[in-house]
C-alpha positions as semicolon CSV with decimal commas, in nm:
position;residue;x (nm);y (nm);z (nm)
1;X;0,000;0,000;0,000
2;X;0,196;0,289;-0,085
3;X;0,244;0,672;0,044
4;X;-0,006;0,820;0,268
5;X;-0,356;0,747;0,401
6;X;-0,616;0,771;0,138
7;X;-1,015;0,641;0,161
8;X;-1,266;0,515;-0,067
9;X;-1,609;0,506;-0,032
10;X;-1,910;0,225;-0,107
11;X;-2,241;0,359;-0,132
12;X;-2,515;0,152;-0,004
13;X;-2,839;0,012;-0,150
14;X;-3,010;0,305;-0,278
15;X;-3,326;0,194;-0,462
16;X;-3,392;0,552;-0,612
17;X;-3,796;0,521;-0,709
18;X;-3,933;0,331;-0,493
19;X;-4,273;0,427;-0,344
20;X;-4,387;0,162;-0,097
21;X;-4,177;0,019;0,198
22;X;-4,312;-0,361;0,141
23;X;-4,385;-0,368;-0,151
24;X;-4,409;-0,752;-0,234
25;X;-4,596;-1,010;-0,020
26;X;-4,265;-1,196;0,126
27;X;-4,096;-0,815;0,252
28;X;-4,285;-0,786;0,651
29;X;-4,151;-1,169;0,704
30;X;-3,794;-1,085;0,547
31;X;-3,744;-0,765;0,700
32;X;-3,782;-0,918;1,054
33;X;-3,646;-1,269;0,985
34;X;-3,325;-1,133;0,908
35;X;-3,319;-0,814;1,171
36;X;-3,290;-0,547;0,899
37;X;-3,290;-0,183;1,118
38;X;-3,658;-0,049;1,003
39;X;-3,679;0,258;1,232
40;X;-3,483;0,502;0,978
41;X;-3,611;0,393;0,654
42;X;-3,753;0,613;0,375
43;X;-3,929;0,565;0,083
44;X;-4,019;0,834;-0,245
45;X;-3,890;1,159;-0,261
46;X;-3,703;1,137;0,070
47;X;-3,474;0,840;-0,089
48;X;-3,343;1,151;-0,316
49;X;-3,296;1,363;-0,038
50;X;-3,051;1,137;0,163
51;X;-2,892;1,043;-0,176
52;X;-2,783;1,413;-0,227
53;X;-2,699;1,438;0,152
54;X;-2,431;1,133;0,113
55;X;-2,337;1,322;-0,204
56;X;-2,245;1,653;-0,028
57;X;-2,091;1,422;0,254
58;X;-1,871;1,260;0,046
59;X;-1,765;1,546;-0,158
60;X;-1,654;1,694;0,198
61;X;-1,416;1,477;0,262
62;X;-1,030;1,479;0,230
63;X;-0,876;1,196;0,060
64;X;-1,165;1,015;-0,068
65;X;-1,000;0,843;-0,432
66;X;-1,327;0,697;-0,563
67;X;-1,663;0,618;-0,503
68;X;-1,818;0,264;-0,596
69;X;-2,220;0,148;-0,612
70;X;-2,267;-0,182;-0,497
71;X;-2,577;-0,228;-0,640
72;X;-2,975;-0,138;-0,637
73;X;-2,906;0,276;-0,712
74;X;-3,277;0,203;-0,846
75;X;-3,588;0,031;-0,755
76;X;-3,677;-0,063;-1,065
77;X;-3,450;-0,014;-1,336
78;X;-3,606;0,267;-1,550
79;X;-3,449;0,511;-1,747
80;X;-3,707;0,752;-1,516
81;X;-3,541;0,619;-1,208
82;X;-3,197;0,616;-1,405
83;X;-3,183;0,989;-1,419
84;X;-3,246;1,111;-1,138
85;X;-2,984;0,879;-1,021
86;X;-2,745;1,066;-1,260
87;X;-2,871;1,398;-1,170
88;X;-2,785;1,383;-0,868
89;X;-2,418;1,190;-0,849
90;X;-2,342;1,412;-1,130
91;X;-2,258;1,665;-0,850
92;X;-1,982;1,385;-0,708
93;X;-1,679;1,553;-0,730
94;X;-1,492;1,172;-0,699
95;X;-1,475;0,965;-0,959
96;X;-1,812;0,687;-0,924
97;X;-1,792;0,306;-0,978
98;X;-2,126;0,224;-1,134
99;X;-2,201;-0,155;-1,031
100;X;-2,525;-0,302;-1,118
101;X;-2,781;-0,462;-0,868
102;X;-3,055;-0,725;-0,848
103;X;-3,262;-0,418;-0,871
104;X;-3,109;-0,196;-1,156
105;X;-3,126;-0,560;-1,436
106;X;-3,446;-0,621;-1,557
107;X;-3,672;-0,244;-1,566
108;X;-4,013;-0,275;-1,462
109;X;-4,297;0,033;-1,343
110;X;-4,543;0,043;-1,103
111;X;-4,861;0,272;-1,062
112;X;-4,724;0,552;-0,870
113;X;-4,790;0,483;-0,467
114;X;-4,954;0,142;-0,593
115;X;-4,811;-0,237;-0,616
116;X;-4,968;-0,294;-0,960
117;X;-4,693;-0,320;-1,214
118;X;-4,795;-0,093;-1,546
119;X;-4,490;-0,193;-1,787
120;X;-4,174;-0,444;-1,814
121;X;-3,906;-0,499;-2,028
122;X;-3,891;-0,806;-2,252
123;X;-3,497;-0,869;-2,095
124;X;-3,266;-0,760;-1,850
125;X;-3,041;-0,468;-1,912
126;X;-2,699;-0,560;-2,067
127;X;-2,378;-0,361;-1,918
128;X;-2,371;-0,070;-2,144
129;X;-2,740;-0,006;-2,155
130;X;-2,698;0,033;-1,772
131;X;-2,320;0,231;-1,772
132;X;-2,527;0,453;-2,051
133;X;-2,707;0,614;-1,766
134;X;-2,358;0,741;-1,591
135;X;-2,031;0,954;-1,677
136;X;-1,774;0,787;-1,805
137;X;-1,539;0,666;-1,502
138;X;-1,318;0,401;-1,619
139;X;-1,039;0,620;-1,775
140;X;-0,990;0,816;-1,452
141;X;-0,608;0,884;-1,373
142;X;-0,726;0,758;-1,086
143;X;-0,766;0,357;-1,162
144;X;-0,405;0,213;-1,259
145;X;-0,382;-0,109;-1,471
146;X;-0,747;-0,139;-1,561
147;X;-0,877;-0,415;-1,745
148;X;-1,236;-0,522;-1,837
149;X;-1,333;-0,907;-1,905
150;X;-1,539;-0,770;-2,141
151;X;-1,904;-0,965;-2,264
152;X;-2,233;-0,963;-2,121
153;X;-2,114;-0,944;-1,698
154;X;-1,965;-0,622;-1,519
155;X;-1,625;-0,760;-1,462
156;X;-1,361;-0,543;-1,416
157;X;-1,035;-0,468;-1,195
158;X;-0,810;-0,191;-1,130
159;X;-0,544;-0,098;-0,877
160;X;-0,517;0,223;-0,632
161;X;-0,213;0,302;-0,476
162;X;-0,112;-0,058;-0,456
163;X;-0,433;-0,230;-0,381
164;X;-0,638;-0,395;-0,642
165;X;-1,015;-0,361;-0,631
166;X;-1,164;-0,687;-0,853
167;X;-1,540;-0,599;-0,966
168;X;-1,727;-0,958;-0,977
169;X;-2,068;-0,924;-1,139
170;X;-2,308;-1,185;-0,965
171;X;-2,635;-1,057;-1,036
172;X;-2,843;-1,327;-1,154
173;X;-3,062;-1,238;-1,529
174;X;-3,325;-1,515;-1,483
175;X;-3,650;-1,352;-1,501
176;X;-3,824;-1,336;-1,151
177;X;-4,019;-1,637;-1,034
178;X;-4,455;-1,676;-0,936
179;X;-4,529;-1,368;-1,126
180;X;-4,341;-1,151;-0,952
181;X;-4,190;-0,816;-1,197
182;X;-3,816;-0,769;-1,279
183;X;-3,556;-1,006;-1,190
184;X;-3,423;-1,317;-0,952
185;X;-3,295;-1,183;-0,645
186;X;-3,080;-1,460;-0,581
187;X;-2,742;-1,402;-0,682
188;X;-2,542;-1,630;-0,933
189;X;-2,184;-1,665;-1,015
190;X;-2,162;-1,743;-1,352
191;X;-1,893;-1,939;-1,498
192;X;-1,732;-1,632;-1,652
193;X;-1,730;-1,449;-1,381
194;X;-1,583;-1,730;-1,139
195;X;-1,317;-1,728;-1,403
196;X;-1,230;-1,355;-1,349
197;X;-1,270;-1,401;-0,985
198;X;-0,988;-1,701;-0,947
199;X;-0,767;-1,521;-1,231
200;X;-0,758;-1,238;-0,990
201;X;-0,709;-1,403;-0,687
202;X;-0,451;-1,643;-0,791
203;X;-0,270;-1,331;-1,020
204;X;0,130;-1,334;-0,984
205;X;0,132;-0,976;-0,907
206;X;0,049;-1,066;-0,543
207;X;-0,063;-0,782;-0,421
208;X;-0,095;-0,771;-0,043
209;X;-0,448;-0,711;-0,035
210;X;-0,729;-0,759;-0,284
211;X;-1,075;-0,627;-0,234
212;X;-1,342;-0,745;-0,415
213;X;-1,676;-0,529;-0,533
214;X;-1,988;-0,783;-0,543
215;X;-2,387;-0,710;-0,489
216;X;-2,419;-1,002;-0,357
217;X;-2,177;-1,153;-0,139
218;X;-1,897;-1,417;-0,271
219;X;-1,914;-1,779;-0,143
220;X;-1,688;-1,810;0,142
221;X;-1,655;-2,201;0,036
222;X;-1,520;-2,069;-0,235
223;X;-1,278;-1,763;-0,153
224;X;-1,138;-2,029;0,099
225;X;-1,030;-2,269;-0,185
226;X;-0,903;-1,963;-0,358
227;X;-0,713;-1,841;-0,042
228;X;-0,537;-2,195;-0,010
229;X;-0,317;-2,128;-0,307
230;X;-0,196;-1,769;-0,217
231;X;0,031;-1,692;0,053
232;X;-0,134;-1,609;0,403
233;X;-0,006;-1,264;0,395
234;X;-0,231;-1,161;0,139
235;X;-0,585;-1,062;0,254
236;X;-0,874;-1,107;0,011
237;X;-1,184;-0,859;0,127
238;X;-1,497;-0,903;-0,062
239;X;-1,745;-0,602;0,027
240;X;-2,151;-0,674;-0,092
241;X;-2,467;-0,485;-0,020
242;X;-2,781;-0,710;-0,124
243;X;-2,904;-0,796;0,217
244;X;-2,982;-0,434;0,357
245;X;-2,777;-0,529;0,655
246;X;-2,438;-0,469;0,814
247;X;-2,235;-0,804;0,910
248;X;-1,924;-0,924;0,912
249;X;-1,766;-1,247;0,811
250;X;-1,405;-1,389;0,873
251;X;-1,180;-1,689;0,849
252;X;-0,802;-1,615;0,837
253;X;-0,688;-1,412;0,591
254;X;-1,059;-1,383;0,446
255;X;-1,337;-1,086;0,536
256;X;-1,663;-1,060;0,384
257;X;-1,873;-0,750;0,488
258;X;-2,228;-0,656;0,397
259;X;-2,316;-0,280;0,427
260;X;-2,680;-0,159;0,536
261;X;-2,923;-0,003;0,228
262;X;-2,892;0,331;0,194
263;X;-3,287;0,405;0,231
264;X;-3,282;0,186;0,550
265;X;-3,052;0,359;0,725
266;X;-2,844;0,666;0,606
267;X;-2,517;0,542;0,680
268;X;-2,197;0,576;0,493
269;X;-1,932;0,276;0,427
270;X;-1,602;0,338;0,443
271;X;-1,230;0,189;0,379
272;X;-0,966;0,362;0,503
273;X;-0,629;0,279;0,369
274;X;-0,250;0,345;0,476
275;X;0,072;0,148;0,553
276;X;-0,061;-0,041;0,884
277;X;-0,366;-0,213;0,687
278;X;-0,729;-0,134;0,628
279;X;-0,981;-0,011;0,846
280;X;-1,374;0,003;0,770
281;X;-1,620;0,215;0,941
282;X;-1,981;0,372;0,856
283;X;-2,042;0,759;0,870
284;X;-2,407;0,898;0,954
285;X;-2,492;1,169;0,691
């Protein structure tokens, strides 16, 4: 990790658009099956509001290099919904990772303030429909060494002042099941991207410490096979959204952290790096 301290920052689930807080039979029993904070959250106009708060927060701070999504900056996936998203992280002075989301694959409407769906696309999204929506970010002086897998995933990796930051695209683009709009929200690793992953991991650059972008989170079954064939030194940090809620997951030189959604709770995720390792906490905006 060379020279000084320097941060990056994830932002959360944002689901820009959406109108209802359950919205789909299954969301009262999920929310409180898996203990996701409800006390803070906000739906409609107020999602925008907190979205240009962690805007102005983050453009505040000294030392921020970047800024990545990790997933679900819409509800839905409309172009609508895809605007006002770009309106407002327009005003980002950092550069901005866009990563797509269970959420932001296959567009679908409802009736304003209502659960009936009114339109849906015929397919999901494909990568540069969805980076269409956004500035162009991926020739920022910022991101050494960047390389795209190219194809129909988000894969993508790039190093910052001696860390490498792996972008593994495991949104699912099966079509929702029992009738429900948009996409799966269980999260597949396709072939191609498990390829990327393990090229990365394994890579003869050895970097001391690779941290990996998902939506969902990355088998730890897996990044443990992975981790047997690298020395222990290096770490291997895989940071996921997804769930809407903040854990924390380690075996040896492994982490996996989820971060809250952003409508949920307005929290902040970040990495703070410099020679003695890397640190993570959340910031209330």
């Amino acid at each position: 990790m060379k020279g000084k301290k320097w941060r990056f920052t994830v932002l959360p689930d944002v689901q820009l658009g959406r109108e209802l807080f359950a919205i789909n039979f299954y969301d009262p029993w999920w929310l409180t099956l898996w203990g996701i904070p409800q006390k803070e959250a906000v739906v409609g106009e107020k999602i925008a509001e907190r979205l240009k708060k962690a805007v102005e927060w983050i453009n505040n701070q000294e030392g921020v290099q970047f800024v990545a999504s990790i997933g679900d900056l819409t509800d839905s996936g409309t172009s609508e919904q895809f605007r006002e998203a770009r309106e407002i992280l327009d005003k980002l002075t950092k550069p901005f990772i866009p990563m797509m989301g269970n959420h932001d694959v296959w567009p679908y409407q409802r009736k304003k303030g209502e659960k009936k769906v009114i339109w849906e696309a015929e397919r999901p999204l494909t990568v540069s429909e969805f980076e269409a929506h956004f500035r162009e970010w991926k020739n920022s002086p910022c991101f050494e060494n960047f390389e795209a897998q190219g194809g129909w995933l988000q894969n993508y990796a790039f190093t910052v002042k001696g860390v490498r930051f792996v972008v593994v695209d495991n949104n699912n683009r099966r079509k929702a099941p029992f009738g429900l709009p948009g996409q799966t929200g269980w999260s597949k690793l396709y072939p191609k991207s498990k390829e990327w992953l393990t090229k990365w991991v394994l890579d003869t650059q050895k970097e001391e410490t690779m941290i990996i972008l998902s939506h969902a989170t990355i088998s730890m079954r897996l990044l443990k096979r992975l981790a047997k064939k690298i020395a222990k030194e290096r770490k291997i940090i895989d940071i996921a959204g997804h769930t809407h809620k903040r854990t924390e997951n380690r075996w040896q030189n492994i982490t996996i952290l989820t971060t809250n959604a952003l409508y949920h709770e307005p929290l902040i995720f970040l990495g703070q790096v410099s020679q003695g390792g890397i640190k993570f906490e959340y910031h209330r905006i």
